[in-house]
C-alpha positions in Angstrom: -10.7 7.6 15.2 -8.7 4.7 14.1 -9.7 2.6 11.4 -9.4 -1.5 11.2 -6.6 -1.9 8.0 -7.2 -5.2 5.9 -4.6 -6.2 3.4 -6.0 -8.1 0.2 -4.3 -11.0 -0.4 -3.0 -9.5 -3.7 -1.5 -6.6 -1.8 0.2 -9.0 1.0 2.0 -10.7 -2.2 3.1 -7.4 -3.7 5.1 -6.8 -0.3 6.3 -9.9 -0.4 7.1 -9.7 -3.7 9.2 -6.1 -3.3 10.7 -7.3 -0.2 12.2 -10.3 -1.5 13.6 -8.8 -4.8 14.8 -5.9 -2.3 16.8 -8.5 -0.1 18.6 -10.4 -3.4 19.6 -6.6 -4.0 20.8 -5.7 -1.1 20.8 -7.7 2.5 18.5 -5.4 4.7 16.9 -3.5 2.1 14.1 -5.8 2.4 13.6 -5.0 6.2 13.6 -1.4 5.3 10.9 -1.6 3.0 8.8 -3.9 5.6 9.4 -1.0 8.0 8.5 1.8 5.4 5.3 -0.1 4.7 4.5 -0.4 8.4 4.8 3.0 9.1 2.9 3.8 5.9 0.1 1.9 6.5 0.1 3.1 10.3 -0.6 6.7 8.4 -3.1 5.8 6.8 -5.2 4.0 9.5 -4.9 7.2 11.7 -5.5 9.6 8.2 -7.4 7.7 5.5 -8.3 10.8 3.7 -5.2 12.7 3.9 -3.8 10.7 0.8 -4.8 11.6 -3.1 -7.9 10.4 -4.5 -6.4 8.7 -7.7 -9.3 6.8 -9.2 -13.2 7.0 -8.1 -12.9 5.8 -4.4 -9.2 4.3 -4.3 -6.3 6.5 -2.5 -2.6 6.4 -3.2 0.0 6.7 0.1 3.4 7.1 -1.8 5.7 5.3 0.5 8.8 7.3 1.7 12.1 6.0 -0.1 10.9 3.3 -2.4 8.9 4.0 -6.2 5.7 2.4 -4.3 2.4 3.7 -3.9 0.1 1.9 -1.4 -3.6 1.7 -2.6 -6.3 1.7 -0.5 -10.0 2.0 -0.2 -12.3 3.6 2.7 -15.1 2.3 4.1 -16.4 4.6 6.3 -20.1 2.6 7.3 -17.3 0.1 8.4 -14.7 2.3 9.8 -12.4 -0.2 7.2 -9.4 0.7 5.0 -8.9 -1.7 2.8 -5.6 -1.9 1.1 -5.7 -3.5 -2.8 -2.3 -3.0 -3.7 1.6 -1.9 -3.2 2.6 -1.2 -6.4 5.4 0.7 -8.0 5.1 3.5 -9.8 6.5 1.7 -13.1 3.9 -1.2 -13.5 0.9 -0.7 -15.4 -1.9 1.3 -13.7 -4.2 -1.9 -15.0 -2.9 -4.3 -12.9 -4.6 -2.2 -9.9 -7.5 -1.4 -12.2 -8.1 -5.0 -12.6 -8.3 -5.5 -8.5 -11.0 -2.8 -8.1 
């Protein structure tokens, strides 16, 4: 059963955000972040609850080879994942707080 994936807007900037200062880094790194999202997000629309619970009702998909967690709602009556943020793991746990 595959779910529909929405992407806040706030969460669409995060990746934008980490892909860019990614790229000044290092050319490509970007791209491989972009991908490692992709792939992440492509999880979690085929397992939405195989991911940790981390506060009431939002999940967290750590996202392989990058400090990011992806973080993401279920709504089952839906059949809708939405995703509130792509955040890493050193920025304050408010800022998603804040977006829930």
């Amino acid at each position: 059963m595959n779910y529909q994936v929405l992407i806040l807007s706030e969460a669409e900037l995060d990746i934008d955000n980490a892909f860019i200062w990614y790229e000044l880094n290092q050319i490509g790194l970007g791209k491989k972040f972009y991908e490692s999202v992709n792939k992440s997000v492509h999880f979690i629309q085929n397992r939405p609850f195989s991911c940790t619970e981390m506060f009431k009702g939002v999940r967290r998909f750590v996202i392989k080879k990058f400090p990011y967690g992806i973080y993401y709602k279920v709504d089952i009556e839906n059949m809708e994942i939405q995703i509130v943020g792509v955040i890493h793991f050193k920025r304050s746990s408010k800022i998603l707080r804040k977006r829930i």
